[in-house]
N, C-alpha and C positions, 0 to 999 in steps of 0.2 A: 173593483173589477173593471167596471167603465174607465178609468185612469186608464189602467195598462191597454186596456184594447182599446183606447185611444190612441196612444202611443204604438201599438204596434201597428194601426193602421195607417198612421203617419210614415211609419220606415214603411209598409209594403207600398205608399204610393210613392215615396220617395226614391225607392228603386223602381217600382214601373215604371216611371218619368222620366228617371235619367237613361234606364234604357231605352226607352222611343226617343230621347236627345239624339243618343248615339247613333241610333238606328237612322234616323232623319239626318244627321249630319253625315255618316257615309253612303248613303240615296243621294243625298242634295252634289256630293262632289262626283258621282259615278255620271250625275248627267252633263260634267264638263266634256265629256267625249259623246256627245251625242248632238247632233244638230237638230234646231237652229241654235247657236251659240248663246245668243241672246247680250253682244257685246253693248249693244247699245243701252240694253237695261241694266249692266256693269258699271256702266259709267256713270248713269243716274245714280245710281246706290251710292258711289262710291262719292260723289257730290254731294249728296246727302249724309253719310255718315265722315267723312272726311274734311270737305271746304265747308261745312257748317258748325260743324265742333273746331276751329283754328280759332278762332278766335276766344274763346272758353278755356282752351288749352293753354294758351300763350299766357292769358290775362293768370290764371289762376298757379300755372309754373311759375311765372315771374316772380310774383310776391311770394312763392313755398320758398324759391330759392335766396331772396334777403331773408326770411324767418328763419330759414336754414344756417345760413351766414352769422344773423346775429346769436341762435341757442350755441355753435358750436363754437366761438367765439368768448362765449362769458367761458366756456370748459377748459376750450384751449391756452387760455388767456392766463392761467395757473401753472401751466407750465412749458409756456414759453414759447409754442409751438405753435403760435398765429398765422404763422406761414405754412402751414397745413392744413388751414381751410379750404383754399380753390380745390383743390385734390378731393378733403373730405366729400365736400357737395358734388364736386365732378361725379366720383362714383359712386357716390348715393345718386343720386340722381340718374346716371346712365342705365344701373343695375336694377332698384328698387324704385325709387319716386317718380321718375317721369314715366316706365310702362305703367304701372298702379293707376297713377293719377288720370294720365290720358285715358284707360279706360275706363276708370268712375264717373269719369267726365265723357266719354261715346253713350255710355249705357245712362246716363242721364238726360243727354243733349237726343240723341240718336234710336238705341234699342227702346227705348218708351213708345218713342214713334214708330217705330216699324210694326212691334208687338199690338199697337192700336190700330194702325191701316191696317192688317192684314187680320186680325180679329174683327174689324168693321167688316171687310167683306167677307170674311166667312159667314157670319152673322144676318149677312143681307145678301148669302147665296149666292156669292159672284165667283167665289172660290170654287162653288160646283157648278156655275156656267163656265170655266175656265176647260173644265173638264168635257163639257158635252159639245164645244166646240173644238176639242180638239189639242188643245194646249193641255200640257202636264203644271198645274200647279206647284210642284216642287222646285221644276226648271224657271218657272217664267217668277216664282217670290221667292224662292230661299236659295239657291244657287248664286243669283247675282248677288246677292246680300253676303255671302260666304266671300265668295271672290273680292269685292269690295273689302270687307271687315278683314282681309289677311292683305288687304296691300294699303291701305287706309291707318291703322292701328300703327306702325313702322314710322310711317310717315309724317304723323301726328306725333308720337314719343321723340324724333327727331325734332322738332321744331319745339316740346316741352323740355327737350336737355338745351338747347341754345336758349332759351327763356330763362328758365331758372339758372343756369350760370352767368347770362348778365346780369341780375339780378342780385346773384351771389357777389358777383367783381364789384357792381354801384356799388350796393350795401360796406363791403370789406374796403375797397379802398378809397372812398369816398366820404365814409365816416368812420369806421371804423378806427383808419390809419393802417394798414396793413401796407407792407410795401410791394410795391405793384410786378416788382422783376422778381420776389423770390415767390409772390403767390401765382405768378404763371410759370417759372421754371418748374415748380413742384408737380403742377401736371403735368407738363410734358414729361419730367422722369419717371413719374410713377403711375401716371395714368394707359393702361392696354388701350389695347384694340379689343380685347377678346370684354371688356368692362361695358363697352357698345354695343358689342356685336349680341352678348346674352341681355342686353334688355330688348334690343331690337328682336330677338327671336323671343323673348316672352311676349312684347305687343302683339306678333303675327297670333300667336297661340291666345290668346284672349282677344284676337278680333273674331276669329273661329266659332272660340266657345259661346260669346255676350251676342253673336249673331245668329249663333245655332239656336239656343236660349231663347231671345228674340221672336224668330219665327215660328219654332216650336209653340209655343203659346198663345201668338197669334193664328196660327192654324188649326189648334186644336178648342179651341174660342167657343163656349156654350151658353145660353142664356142670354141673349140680346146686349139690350146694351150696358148691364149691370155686367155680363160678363165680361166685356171689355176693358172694364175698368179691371178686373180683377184679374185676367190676364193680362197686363199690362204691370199690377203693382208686381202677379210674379215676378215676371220675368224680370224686372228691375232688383227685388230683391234676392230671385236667384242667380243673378247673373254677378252681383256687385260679391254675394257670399264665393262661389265659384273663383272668380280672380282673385280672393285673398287667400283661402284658401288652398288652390292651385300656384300662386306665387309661392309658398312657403314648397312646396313640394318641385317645382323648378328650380328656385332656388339653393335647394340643398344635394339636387340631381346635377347642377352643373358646378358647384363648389367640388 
């Protein structure tokens, strides 16, 4: 009996939590209409979660996209179709690997941190002087963080598709031997716009959710500094389950 009402107490926090997600992330965007805008605290965030994950994202696309190159290569290489790599990786990458990656890669570099500042100060009651001087806490820590994490996430998975497909072109035509004119004509024929455009609208959608996540658990932060820690491992592992699980259901909503 202790088993099950284990488990059942697990699903009822399981859905109380992702309701106050929710709940907090459509509070957090209602105060985009409401002054002071708080732009300057926009831009911090977005320096923060953005131009300090670049270089994490690049390093780590690069090399996805030679190991890409070389798995699909021993496959292709059976029947003939070698010249269908740049293309494969092209839209692996556009659609699935670069939004994925860049965000396991924010919520590792980035939501960890946020989710521990702002768990610090709840914890050392700065969160409720925010309040009694007058500022909304929602506005001035999770809004800019929202606004950031939807224009940061795009921006970042752009700069993982041009990493991983030079990576892919080294790899293929520099060892591999692949030849150079029919592995970039094959993109061009058969690579969309629309191949771009849904991973770039999956990164906005997981820079949302891994931010929403983030502050949520930084804000709701109990227990000093044991808690911190422990808000902080949530959020990282509910933020990483959420984007895998949420890519399979985008992905099969825009096929």
């Amino acid at each position: 009996m202790n088993f099950f009402a284990s488990i059942g107490n697990y699903f009822v926090d399981m859905v109380v939590s992702t309701g106050s997600i929710v709940r907090l992330l459509f509070y957090s965007f209602g105060w985009l209409f409401h002054r002071p805008l708080r732009i300057s605290r926009t831009i911090e965030e977005f320096y923060k979660i953005g131009a300090t994950s670049t270089g994490i994202v690049i390093l780590t696309s690069f090399f996805t996209g030679m190991v890409t190159a070389l798995e699909t290569y021993h496959g292709f290489n059976k029947f003939g179709a070698t010249s269908m790599i740049g293309y494969t990786v092209a839209i692996s990458f556009g659609r699935e690997i670069a939004p994925v990656f860049t965000a396991l890669m924010v919520i590792a570099r980035s939501v960890s941190s946020m989710s521990a500042e702002i768990g610090s100060m709840k914890v050392t009651e700065q969160v409720d002087a925010l309040s009694i001087i007058g500022i909304n806490p929602i506005q001035y820590l999770v809004t800019p963080r929202l606004v950031a994490g939807l224009f940061a996430l795009p921006l970042l998975t752009i700069l993982s598709n041009v990493a991983g497909n030079i990576g892919s072109y080294i790899i293929s035509i520099y060892s591999l031997g692949v030849g150079e004119g029919s592995y970039i004509d094959n993109i061009r024929t058969f690579l969309d716009t629309s191949d771009i455009s849904y991973g770039l609208l999956k990164a906005a959608i997981f820079g949302i959710l891994i931010t929403t996540i983030g502050c949520y658990y930084g804000i709701t932060t109990k227990g000093g500094t044991q808690g911190v820690g422990r808000s902080t491992t949530s959020a990282v592992v509910l933020s990483s389950v959420i984007v895998l699980v949420s890519d399979y259901f985008l992905t099969a909503f825009f096929y």
